[in-house]
N, C-alpha and C positions, 0 to 999 in steps of 0.2 A: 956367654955370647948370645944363646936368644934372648934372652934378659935387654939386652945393651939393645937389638936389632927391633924389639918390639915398641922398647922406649922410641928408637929413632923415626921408625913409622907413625906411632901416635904424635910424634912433635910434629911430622908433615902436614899428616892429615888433618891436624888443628890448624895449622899456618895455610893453608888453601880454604875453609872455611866448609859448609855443609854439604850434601851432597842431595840433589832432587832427582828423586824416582815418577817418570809420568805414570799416572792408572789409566784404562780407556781404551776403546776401540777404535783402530784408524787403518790405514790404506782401504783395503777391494772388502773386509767385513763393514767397514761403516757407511761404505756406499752400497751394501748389501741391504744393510737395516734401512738408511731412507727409504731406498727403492720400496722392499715393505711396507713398510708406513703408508707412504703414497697409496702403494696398491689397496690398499685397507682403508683408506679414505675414500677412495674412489669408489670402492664399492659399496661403505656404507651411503654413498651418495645416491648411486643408483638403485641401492635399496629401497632408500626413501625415496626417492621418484617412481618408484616401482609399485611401493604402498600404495603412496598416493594419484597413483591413477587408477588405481585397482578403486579405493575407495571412491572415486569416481566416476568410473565407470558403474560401481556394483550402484551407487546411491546411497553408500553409507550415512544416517543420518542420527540424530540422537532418537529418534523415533520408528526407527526400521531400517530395511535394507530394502535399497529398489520397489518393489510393488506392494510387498508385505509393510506394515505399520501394526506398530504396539500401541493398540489405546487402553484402557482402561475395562471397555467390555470384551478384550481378545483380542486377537491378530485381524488384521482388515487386508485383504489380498485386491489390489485392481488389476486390470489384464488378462490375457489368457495366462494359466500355468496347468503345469504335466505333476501329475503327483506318478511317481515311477511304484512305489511300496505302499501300503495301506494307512490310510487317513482317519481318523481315529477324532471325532468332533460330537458337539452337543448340537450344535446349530449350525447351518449352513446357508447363508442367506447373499442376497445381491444391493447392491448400493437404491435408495428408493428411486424408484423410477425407473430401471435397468431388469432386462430379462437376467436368469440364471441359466448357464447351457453346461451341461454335462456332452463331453465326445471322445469318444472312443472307437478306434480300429474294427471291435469286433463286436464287441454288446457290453452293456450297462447292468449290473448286478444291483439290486438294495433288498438287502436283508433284514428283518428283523427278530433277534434273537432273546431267549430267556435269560434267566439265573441261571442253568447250565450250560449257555452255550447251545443249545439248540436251536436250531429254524423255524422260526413260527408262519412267518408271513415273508413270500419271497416276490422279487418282481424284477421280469426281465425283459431286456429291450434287445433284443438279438438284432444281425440283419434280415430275418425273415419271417420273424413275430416277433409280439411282446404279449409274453407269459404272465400270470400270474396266479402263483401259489397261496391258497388261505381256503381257513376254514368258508368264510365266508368273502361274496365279494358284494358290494354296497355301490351306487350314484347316486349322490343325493343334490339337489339345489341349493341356491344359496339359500333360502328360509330355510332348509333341515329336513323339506319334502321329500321322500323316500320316490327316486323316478327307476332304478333297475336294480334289482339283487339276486343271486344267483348262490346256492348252496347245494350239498348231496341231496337233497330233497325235492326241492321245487326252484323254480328262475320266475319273478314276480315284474312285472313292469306298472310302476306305478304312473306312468305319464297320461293323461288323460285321452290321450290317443294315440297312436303305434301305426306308423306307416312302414310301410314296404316300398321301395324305389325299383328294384331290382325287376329286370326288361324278364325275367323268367318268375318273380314274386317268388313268394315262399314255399320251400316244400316241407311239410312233417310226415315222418314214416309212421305214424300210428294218429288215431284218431285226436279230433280236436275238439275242445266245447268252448262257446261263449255265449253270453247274453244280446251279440249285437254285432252282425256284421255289414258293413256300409261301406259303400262304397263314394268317392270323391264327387262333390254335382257333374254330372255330365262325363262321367268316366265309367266303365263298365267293370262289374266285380264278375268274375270267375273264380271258382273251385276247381282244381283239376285232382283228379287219380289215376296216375299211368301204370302203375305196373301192379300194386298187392297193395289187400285193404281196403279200405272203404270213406267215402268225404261224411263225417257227420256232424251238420250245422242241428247245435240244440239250444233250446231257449227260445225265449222271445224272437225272432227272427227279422229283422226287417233290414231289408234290400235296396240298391238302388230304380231308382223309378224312371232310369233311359234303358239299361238295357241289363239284364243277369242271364250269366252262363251258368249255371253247375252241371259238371261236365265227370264222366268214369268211363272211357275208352274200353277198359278190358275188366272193370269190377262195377260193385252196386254202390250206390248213390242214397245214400237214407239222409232225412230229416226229420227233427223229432224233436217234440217241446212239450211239454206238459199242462200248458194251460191255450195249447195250442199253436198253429202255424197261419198268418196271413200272406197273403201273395195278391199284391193291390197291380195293376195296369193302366193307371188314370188317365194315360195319352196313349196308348198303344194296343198291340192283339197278345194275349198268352195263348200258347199254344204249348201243348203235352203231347210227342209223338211217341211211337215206340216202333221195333219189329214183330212182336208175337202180341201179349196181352196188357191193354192197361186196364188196371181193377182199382176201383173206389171201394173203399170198404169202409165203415162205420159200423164200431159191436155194438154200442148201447144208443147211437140218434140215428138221425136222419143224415141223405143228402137230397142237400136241394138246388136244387138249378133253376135261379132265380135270372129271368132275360124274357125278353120281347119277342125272341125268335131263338127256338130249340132246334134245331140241324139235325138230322142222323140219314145225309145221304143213300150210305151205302149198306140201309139196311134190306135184309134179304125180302124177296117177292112173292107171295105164296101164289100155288096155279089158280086163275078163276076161272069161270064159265064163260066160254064165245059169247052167250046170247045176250042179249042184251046190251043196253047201249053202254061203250067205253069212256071212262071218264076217269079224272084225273083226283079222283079222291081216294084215299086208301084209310084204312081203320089198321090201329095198330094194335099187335096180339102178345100177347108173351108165353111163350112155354112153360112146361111147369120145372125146368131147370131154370127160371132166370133169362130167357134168351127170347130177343125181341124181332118180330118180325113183322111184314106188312102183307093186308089181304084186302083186295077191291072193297068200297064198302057198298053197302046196298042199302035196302028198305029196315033192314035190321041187320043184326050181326052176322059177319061173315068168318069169324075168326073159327077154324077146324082145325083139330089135329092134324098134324103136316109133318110124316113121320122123315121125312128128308131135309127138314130143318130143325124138329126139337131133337132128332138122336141126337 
């Protein structure tokens, strides 16, 4: 009997012909998938428009981005930029013709370092100086002429002349020497010493010829040269005051007081005699300390001991 039932079904199912199976996705999943799809398009689409403003914006070129360009001798930067972390370069230079400006917030650093990593030479631009670290510091001109340098030793100015501007001029706390202090035509040179120490111009000395002050309020005042000091007046009057003593002294010459009319006012009177008639001539005496005095003259010498002016 299943024999007979299986025969009968296979006769049908031959008599009715094949049967088709569909594969495939359909209702609410394949309208799933479109949707998808789309979605996926759409954003690769705005991807690429996204790119490419970006690359347009940035400047993307085959040669750089934006300011920066790749040549052949390095990167070439135009515009201002901000390096945020440290810059790390052999050369750093400006387009010809164009200043280079370094700026910063607070101050400007430039280092220069060894084979170890150590600071040799440093130099800084703060807001309230600009420092700088080294053994030595040099200003030279464009020929190669040495005009300022400055070391633990000495500070050398090699400029052929050195002014001072300054409404108070310069002050040094310890003595000073040169071969030659002058003063501008028609401007006046002063020395001052206000408080400790002493002004001492040496050398050769020559001054200007309107007017020279050397001046020491509360100390001494020396000059001093070796082959000598001249002091010319060729339009005017010199004059040497003091309060107590002024002394000329010479160990090994002379002084000489070379003029037309010698002065000495206010030298002392010695008593003379009523008798005789009064007259306006006086002989002049010296004591035997050095000390000079005046006594009426007469027919011959009047000059005595004069125990109230040679003591």
């Amino acid at each position: 009997m299943p024999q007979e039932q299986y025969a009968h079904r296979s006769a049908m199912q031959s008599s009715e012909g094949p049967q088709v199976y569909k594969v495939g996705i359909y209702g609410w999943r394949k309208r799933c998938l479109y949707f998808f799809v789309l979605l996926l398009m759409i954003l690769i689409l705005v991807n690429l428009a996204m790119t490419i403003w970006i690359l347009k914006v940035m400047n993307f070129t085959i040669d750089g981005m934006g300011n920066l360009r790749i040549t052949e001798k390095g990167l070439k930067l135009e515009g201002d930029s901000e390096f945020l972390k440290p810059l790390y370069a052999k050369e750093i230079r400006s387009r010809p013709g164009n200043p280079l400006y370094f700026q910063s917030a607070r101050n400007v650093t430039v280092n220069i370092l060894n084979e170890k990593t150590k600071v040799l030479t440093r130099l800084v631009t703060g807001p309230q100086a600009v420092e700088a670290h080294s053994q030595k510091f040099e200003v030279k001109s464009l020929s190669g002429k040495l005009l300022f340098s400055a070391d633990d030793n000495e500070v050398v100015v090699g400029a052929e002349r050195l002014r001072v501007l300054g409404a108070e001029g310069t002050v040094f706390p310890k003595s000073i020497e040169t071969p030659s202090v002058r003063a501008d035509p028609f401007k006046e040179l002063s020395a001052l010493s206000r408080l400790k120490g002493q002004v001492i111009i040496t050398g050769g000395t020559r001054l200007s010829k309107l007017h020279v002050i050397l001046e020491s309020p509360t100390r001494s005042l020396v000059m001093e040269a070796p082959k000598g000091i001249e002091i010319n007046a060729e339009a005017g009057n010199m004059e040497a005051t003091c309060r107590t003593e002024l002394r000329l002294e010479s160990k090994d010459g002379e002084i000489t007081l070379n003029a037309a009319n010698i002065k000495l006012p206010r030298l002392p009177l010695a008593s003379h005699s009523s008798t005789g008639s009064r007259q306006k001539i006086y002989e002049l005496c010296v004591c035997s300390n050095g000390r000079l005095f005046l006594s009426q003259a007469g027919a011959s010498s009047t000059c005595q001991i004069n125990t109230s002016i040679c003591s």
